[in-house]
ZAZA-174374 format. One record per atom (N, C-alpha, C, O, CB): residue in one letter; x negated, y, z negated; atom name; residue number from 1. Coordinates in Angstrom, 2 decimals. Atoms other than C-alpha are relative to their C-alpha. Glycine has a CB too. Example, Ala and Ser with C-alpha at 12.3 -4.5 7.8 and 13.67 -1.06 7.14 Angstrom:
2
+-----+---------+---------+---------+------+-----+
! res !       u !       v !       w ! atom !   n !
+-----+---------+---------+---------+------+-----+
!   a !   -0.89 !   -1.19 !    0.00 !    N !   1 !
!   a !  -12.30 !   -4.50 !   -7.80 !   CA !   1 !
!   a !   -0.90 !    1.20 !    0.00 !    C !   1 !
!   a !   -1.94 !    1.18 !   -0.66 !    O !   1 !
!   a !    0.99 !    0.03 !   -1.25 !   CB !   1 !
!   s !    0.82 !   -1.19 !    0.06 !    N !   2 !
!   s !  -13.67 !   -1.06 !   -7.14 !   CA !   2 !
!   s !    0.77 !    1.09 !   -0.73 !    C !   2 !
!   s !    0.26 !    2.20 !   -0.90 !    O !   2 !
!   s !   -0.41 !    0.46 !    1.42 !   CB !   2 !
+-----+---------+---------+---------+------+-----+
***
This chain:
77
+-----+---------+---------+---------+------+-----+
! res !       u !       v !       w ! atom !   n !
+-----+---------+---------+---------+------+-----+
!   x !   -0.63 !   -0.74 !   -1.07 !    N !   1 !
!   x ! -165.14 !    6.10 !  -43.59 !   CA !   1 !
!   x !    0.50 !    1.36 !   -0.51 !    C !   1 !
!   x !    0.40 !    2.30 !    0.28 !    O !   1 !
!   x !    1.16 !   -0.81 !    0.59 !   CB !   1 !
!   x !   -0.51 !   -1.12 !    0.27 !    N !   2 !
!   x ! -163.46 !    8.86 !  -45.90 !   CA !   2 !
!   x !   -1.41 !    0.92 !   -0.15 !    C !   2 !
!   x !   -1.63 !    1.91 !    0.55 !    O !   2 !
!   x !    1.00 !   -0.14 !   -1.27 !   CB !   2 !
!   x !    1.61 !   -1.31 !   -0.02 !    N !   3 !
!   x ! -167.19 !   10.67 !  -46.86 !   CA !   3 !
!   x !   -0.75 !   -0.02 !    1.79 !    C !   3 !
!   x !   -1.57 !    0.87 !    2.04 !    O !   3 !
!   x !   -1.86 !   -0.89 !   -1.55 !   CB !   3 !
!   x !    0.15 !   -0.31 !   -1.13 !    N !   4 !
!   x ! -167.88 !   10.31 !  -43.25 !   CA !   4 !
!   x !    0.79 !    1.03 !    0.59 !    C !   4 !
!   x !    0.27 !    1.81 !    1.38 !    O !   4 !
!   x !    0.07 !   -0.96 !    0.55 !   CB !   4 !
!   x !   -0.18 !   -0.86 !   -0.38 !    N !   5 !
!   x ! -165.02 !   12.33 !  -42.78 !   CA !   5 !
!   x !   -0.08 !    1.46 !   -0.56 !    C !   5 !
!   x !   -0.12 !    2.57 !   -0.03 !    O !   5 !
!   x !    0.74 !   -0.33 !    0.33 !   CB !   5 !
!   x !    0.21 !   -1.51 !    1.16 !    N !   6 !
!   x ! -165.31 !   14.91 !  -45.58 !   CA !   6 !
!   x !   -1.73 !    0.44 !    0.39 !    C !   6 !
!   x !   -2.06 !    1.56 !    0.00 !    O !   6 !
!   x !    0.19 !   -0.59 !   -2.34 !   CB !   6 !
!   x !    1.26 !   -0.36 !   -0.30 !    N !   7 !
!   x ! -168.98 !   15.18 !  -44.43 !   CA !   7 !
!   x !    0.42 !    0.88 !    1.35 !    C !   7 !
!   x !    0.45 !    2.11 !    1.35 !    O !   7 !
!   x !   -1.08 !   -1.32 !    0.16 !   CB !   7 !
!   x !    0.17 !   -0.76 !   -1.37 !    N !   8 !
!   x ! -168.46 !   16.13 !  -40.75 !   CA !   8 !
!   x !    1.02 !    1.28 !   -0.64 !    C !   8 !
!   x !    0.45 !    2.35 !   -0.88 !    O !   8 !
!   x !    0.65 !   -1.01 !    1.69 !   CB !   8 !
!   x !   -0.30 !   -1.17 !    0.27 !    N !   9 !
!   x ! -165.59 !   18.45 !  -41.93 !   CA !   9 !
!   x !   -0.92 !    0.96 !   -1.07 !    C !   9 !
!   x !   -1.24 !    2.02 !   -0.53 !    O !   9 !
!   x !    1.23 !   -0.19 !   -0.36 !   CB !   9 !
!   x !    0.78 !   -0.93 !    0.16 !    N !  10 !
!   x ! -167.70 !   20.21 !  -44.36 !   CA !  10 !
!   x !   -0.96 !    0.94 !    1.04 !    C !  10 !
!   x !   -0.96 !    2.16 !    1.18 !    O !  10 !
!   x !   -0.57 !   -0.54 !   -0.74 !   CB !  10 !
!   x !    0.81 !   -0.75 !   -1.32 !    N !  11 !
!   x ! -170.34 !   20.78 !  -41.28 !   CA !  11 !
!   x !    0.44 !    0.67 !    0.67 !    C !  11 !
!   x !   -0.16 !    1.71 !    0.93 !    O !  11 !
!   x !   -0.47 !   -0.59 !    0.90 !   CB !  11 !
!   x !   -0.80 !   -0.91 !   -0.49 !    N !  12 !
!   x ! -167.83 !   22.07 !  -39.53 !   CA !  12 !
!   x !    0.21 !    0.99 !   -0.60 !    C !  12 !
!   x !   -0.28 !    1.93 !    0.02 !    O !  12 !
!   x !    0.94 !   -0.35 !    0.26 !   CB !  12 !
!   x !   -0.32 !   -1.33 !    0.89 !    N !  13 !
!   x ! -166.82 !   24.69 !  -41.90 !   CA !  13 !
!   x !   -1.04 !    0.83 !    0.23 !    C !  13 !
!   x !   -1.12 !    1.75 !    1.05 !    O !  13 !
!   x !    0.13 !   -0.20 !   -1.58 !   CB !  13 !
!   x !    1.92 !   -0.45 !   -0.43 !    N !  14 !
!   x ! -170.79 !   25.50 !  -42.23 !   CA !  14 !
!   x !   -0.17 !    0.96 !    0.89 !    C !  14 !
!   x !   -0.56 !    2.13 !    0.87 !    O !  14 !
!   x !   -0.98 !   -1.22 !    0.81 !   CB !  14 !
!   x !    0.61 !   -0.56 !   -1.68 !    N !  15 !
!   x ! -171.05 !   26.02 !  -38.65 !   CA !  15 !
!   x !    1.26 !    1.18 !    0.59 !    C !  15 !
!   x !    1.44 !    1.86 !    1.59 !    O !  15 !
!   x !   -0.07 !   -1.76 !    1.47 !   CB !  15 !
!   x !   -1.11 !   -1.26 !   -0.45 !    N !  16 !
!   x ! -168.15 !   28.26 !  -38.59 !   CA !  16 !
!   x !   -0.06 !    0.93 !   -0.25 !    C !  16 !
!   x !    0.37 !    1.93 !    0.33 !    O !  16 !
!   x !    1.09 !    0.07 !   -0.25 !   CB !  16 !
!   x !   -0.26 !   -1.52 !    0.80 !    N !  17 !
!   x ! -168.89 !   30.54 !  -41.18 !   CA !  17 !
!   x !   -1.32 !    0.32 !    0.46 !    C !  17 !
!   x !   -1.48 !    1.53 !    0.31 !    O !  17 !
!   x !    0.31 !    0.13 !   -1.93 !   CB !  17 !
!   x !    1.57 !   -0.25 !   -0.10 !    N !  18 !
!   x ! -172.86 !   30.54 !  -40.11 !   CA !  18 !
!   x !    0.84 !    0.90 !    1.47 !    C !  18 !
!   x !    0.92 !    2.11 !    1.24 !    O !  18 !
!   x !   -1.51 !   -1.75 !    0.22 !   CB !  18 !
!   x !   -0.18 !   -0.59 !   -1.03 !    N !  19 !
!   x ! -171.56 !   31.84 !  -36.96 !   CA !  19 !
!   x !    1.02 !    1.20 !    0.18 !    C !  19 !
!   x !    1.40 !    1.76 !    1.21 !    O !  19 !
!   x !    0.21 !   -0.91 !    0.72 !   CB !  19 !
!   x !   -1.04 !   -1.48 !    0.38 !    N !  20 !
!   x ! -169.24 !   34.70 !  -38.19 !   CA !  20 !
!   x !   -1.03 !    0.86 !   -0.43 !    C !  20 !
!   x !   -1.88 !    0.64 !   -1.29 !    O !  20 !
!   x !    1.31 !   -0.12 !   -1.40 !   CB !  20 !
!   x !    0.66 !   -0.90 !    0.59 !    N !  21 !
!   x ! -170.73 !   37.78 !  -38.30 !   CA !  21 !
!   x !    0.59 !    1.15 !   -0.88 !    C !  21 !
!   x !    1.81 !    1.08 !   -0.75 !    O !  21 !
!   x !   -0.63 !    0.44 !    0.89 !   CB !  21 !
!   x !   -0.63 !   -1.14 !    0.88 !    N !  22 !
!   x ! -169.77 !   40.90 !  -40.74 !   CA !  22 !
!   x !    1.02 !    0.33 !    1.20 !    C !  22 !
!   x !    2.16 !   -0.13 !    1.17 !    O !  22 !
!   x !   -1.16 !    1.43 !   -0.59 !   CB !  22 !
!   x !   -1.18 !   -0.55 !   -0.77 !    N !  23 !
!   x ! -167.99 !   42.52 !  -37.83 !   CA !  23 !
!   x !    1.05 !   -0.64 !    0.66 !    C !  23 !
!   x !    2.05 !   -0.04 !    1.06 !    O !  23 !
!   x !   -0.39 !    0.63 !    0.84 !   CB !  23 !
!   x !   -1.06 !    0.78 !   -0.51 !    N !  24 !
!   x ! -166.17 !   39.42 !  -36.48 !   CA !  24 !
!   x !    1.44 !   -0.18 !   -1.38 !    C !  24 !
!   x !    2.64 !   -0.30 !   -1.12 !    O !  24 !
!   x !   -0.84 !   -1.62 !    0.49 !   CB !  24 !
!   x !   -0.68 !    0.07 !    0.97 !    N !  25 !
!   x ! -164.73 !   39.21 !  -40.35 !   CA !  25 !
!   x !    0.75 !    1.11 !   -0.11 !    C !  25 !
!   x !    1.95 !    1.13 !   -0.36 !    O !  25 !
!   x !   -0.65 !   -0.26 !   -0.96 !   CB !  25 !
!   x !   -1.15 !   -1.50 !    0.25 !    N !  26 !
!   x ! -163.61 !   42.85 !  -40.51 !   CA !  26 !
!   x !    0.89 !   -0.09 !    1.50 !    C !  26 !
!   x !    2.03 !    0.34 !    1.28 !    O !  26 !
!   x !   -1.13 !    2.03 !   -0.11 !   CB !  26 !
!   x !   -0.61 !    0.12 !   -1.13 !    N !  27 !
!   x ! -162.22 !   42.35 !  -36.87 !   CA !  27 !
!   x !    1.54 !   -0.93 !   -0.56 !    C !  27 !
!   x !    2.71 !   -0.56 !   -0.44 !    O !  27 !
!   x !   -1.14 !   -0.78 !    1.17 !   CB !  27 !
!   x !   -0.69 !    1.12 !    0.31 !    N !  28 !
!   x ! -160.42 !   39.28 !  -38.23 !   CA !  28 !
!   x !    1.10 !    0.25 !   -1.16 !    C !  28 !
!   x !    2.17 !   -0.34 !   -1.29 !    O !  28 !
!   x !   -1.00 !   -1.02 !   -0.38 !   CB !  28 !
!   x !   -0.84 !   -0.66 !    1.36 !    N !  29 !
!   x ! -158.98 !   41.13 !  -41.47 !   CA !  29 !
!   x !    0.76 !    1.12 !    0.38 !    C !  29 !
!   x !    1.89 !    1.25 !   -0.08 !    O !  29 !
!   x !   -0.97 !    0.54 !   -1.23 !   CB !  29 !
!   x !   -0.46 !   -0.90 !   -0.16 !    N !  30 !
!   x ! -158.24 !   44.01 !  -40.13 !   CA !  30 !
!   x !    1.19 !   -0.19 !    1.35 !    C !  30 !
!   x !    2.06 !    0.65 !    1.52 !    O !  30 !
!   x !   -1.12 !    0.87 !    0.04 !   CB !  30 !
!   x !   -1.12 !    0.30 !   -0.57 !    N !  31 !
!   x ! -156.04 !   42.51 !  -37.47 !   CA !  31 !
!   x !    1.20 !   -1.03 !   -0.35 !    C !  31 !
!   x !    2.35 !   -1.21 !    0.04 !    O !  31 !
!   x !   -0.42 !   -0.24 !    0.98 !   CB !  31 !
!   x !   -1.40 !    0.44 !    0.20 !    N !  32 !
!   x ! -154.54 !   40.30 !  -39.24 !   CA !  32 !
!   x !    0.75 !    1.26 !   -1.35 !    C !  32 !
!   x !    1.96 !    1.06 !   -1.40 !    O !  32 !
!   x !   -0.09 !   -1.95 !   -0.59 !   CB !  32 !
!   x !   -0.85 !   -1.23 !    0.68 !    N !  33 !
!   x ! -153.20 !   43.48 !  -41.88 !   CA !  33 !
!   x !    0.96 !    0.46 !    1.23 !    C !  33 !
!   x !    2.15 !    0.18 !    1.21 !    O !  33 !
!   x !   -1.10 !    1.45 !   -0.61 !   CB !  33 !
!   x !   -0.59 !   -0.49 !   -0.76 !    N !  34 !
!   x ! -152.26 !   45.18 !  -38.78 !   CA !  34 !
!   x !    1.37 !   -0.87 !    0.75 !    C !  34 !
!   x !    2.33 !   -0.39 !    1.36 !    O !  34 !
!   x !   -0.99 !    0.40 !    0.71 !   CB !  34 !
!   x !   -1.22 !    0.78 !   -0.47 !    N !  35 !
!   x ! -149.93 !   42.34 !  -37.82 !   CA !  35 !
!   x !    0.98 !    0.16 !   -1.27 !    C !  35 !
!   x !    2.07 !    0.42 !   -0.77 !    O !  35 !
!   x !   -0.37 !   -1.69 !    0.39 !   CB !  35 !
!   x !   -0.71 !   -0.17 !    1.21 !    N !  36 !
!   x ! -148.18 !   42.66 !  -40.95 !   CA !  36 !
!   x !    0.30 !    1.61 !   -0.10 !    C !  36 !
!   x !    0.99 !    1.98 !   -1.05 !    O !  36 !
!   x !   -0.90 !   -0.59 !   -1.27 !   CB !  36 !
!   x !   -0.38 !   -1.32 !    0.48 !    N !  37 !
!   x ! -147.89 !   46.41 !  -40.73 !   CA !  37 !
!   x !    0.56 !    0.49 !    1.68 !    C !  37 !
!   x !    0.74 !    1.66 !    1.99 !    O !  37 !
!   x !   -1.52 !    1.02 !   -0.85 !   CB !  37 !
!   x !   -0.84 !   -0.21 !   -1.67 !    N !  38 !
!   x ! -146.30 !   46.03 !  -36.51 !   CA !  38 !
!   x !   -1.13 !    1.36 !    0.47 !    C !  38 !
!   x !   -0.81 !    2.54 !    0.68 !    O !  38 !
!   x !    2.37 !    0.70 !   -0.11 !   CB !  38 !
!   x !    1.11 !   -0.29 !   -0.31 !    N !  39 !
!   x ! -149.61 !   47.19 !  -35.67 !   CA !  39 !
!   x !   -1.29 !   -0.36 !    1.26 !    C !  39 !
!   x !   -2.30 !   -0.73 !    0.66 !    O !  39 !
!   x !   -0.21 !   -0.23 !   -0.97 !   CB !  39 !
!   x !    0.80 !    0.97 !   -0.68 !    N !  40 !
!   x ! -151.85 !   45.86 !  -32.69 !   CA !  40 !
!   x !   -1.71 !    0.66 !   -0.07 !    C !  40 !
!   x !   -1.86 !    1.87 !    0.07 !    O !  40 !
!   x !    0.71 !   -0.21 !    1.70 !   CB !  40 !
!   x !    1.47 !   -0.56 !    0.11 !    N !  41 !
!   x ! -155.83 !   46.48 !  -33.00 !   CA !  41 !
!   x !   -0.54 !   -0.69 !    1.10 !    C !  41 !
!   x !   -0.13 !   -1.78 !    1.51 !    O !  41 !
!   x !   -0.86 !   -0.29 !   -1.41 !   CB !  41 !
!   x !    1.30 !    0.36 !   -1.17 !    N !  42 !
!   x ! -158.71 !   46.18 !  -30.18 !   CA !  42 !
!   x !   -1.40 !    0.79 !   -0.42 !    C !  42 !
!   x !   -1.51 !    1.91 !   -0.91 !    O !  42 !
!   x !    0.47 !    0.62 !    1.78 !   CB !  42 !
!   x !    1.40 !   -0.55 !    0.55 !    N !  43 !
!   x ! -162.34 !   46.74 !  -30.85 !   CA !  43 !
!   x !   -1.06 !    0.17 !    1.43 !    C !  43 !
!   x !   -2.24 !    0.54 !    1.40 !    O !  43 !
!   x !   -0.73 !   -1.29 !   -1.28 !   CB !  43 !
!   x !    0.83 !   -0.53 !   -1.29 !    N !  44 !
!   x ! -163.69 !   47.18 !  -27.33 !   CA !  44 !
!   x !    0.65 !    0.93 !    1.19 !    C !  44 !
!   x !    1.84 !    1.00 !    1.49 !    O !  44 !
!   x !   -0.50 !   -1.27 !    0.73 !   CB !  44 !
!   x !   -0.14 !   -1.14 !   -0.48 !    N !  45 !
!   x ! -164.02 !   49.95 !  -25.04 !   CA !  45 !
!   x !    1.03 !   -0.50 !    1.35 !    C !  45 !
!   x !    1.85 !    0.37 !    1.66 !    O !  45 !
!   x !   -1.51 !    0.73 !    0.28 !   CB !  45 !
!   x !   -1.12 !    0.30 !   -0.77 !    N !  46 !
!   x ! -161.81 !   48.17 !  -22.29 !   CA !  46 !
!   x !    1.23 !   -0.62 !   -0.25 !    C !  46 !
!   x !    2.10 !   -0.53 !    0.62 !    O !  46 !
!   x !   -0.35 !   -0.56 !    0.75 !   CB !  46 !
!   x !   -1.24 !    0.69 !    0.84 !    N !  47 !
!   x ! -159.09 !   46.17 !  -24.56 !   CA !  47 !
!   x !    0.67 !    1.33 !   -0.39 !    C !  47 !
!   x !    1.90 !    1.34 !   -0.41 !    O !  47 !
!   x !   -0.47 !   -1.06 !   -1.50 !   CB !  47 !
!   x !   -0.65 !   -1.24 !    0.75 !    N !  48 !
!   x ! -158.62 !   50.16 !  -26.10 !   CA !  48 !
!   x !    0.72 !    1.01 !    1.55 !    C !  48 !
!   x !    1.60 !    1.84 !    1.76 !    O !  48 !
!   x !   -1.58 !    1.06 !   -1.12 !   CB !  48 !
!   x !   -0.32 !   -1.06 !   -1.35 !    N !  49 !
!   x ! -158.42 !   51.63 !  -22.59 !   CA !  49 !
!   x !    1.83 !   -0.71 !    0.64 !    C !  49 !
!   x !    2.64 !   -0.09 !    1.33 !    O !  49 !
!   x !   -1.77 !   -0.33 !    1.68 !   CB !  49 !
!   x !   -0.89 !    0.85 !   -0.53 !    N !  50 !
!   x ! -155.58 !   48.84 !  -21.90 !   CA !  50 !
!   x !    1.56 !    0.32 !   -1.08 !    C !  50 !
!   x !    2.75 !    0.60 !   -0.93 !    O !  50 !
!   x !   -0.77 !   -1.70 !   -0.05 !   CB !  50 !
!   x !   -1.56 !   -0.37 !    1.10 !    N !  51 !
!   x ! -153.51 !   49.25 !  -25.24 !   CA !  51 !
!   x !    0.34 !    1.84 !    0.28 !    C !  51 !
!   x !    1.53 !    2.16 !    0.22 !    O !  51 !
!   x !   -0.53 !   -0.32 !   -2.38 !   CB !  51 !
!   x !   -0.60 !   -0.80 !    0.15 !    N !  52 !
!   x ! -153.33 !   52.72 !  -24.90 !   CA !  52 !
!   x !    0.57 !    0.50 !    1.01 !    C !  52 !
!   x !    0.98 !    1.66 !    0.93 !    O !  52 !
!   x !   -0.47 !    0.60 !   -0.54 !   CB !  52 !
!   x !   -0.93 !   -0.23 !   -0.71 !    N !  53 !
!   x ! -151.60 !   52.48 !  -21.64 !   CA !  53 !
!   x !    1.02 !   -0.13 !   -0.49 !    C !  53 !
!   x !    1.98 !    0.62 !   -0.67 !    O !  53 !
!   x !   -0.01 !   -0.50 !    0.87 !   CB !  53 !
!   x !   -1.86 !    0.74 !    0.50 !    N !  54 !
!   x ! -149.07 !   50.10 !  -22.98 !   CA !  54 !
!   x !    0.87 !    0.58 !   -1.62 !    C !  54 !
!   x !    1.89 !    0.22 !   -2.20 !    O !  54 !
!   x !   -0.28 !   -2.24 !   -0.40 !   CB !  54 !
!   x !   -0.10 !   -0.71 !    1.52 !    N !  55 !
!   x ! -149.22 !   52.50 !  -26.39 !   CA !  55 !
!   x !    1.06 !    1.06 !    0.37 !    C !  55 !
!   x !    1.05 !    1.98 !   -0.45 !    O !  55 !
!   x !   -1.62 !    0.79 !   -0.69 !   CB !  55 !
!   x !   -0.99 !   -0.63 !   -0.29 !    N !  56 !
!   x ! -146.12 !   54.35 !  -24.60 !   CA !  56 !
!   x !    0.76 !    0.82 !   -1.53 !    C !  56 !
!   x !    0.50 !    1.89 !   -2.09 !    O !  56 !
!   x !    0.85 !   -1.11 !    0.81 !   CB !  56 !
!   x !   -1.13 !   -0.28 !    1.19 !    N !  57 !
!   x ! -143.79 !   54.99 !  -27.44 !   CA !  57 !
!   x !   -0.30 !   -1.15 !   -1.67 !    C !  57 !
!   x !    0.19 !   -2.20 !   -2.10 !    O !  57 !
!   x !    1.87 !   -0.53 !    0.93 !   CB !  57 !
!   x !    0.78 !    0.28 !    0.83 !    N !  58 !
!   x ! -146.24 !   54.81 !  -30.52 !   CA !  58 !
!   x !   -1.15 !    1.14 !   -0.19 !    C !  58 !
!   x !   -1.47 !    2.13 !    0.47 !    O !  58 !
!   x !   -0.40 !   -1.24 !    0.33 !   CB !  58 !
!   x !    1.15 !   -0.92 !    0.52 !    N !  59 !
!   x ! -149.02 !   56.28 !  -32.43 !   CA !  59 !
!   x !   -1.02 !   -0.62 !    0.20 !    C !  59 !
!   x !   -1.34 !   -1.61 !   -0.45 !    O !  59 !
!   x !   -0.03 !    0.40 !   -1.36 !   CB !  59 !
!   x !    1.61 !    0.69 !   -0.53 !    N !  60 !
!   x ! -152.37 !   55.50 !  -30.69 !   CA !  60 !
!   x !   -1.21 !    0.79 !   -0.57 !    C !  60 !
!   x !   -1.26 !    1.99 !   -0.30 !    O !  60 !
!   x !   -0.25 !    0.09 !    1.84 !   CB !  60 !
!   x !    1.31 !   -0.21 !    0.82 !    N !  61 !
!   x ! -155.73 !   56.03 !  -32.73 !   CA !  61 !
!   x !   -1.34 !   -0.80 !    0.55 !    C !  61 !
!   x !   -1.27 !   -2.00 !    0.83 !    O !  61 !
!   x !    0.31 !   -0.49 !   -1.54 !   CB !  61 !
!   x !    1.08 !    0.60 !   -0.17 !    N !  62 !
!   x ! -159.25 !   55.29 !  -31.90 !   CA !  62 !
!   x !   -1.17 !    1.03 !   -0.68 !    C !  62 !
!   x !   -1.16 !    2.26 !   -0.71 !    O !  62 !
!   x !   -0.11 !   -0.35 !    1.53 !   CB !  62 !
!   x !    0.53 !   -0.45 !    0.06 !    N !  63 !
!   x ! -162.12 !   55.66 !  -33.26 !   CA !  63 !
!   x !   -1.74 !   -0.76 !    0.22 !    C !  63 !
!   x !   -1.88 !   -1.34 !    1.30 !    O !  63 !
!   x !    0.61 !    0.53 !   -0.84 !   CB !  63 !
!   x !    1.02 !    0.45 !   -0.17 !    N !  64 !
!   x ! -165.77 !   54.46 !  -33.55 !   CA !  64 !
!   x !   -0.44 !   -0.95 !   -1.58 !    C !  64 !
!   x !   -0.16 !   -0.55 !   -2.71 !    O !  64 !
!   x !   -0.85 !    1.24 !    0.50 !   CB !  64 !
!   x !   -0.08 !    0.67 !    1.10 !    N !  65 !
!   x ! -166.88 !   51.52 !  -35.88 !   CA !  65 !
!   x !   -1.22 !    0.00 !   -0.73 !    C !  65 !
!   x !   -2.04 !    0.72 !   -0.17 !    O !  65 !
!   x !    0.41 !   -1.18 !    0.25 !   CB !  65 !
!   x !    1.23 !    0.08 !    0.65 !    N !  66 !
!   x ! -169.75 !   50.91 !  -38.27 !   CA !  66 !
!   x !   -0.97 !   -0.05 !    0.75 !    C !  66 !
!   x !   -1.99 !    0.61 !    0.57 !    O !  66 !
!   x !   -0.12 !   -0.92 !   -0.75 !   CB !  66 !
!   x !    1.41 !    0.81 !   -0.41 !    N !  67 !
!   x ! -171.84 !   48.86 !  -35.70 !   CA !  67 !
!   x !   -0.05 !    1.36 !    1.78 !    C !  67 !
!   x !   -0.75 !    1.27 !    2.79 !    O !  67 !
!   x !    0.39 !   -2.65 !    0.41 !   CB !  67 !
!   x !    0.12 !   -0.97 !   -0.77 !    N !  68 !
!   x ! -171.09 !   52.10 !  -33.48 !   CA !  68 !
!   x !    1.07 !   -0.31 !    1.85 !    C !  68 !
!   x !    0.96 !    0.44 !    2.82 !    O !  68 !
!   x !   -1.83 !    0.10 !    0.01 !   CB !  68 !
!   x !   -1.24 !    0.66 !   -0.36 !    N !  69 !
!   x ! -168.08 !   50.15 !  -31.30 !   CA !  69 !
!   x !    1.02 !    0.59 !    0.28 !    C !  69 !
!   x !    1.41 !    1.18 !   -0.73 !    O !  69 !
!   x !    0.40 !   -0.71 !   -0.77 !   CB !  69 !
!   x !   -1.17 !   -0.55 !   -0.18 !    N !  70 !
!   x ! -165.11 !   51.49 !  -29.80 !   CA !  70 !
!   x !    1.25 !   -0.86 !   -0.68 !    C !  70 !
!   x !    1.34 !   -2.02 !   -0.26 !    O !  70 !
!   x !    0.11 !    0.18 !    1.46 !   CB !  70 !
!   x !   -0.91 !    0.71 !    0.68 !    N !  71 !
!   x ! -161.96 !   50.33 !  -32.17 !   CA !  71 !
!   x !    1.27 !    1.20 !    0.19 !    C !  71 !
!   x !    1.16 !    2.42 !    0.28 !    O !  71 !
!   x !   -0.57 !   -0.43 !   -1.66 !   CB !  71 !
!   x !   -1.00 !   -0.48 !   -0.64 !    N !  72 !
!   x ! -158.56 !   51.23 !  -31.30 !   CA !  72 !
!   x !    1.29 !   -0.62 !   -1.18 !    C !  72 !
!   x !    1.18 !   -1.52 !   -2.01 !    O !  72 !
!   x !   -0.02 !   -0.56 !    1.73 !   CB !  72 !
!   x !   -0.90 !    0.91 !    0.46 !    N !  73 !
!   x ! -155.06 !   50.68 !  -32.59 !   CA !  73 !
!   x !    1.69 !    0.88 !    0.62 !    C !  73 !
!   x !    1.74 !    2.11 !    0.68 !    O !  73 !
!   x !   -0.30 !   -0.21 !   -1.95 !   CB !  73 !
!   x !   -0.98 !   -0.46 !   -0.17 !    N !  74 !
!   x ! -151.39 !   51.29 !  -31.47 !   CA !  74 !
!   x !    0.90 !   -0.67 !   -1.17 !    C !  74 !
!   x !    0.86 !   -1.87 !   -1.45 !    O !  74 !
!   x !    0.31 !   -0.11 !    1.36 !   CB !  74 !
!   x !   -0.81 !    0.66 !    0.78 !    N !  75 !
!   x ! -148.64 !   51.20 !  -34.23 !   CA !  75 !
!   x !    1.42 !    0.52 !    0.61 !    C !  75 !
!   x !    1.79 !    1.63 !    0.98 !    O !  75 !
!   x !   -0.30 !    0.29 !   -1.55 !   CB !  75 !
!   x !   -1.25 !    0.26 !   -0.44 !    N !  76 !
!   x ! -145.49 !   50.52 !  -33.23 !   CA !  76 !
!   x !    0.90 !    1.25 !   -0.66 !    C !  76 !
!   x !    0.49 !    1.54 !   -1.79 !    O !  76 !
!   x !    0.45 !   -1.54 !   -0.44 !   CB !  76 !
!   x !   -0.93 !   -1.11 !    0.58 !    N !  77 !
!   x ! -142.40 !   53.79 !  -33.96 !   CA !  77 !
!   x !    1.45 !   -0.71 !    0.32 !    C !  77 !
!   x !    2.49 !   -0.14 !    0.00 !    O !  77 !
!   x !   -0.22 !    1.67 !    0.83 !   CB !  77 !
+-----+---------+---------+---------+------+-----+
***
């Protein structure tokens, strides 16, 4: 019963990381830094259009990403 379960969890893992792509990982890194630095990040062209309403009283940045992507970020003042 225990290598039954250490088996399926391995697969799982597998099938997690097979299904991450480069840009979901930098997405994933780079927001979680930004939580640690009172930071919020968005990587699409309507999530960026949204923060930088609510980017009132802050420093709002966007720019364009590797895979050619709208990426955004408001940091908190």
């Amino acid at each position: 019963m225990r290598r039954f379960i250490k088996i399926g969890l391995l697969v799982a893992v597998t099938i997690s990381f097979i299904g991450c792509t480069k840009s979901h990982v930098r997405q994933f890194v780079g927001s979680a830094v930004a939580d640690g630095a009172d930071t919020e990040v968005k990587y699409n062209a309507l999530e960026c259009k949204t923060l930088q309403q609510r980017c009132v009283q802050g420093d709002f940045q966007e720019w364009e990403t590797s895979n050619k992507e709208i990426g955004c970020s408001c940091k908190r003042l």
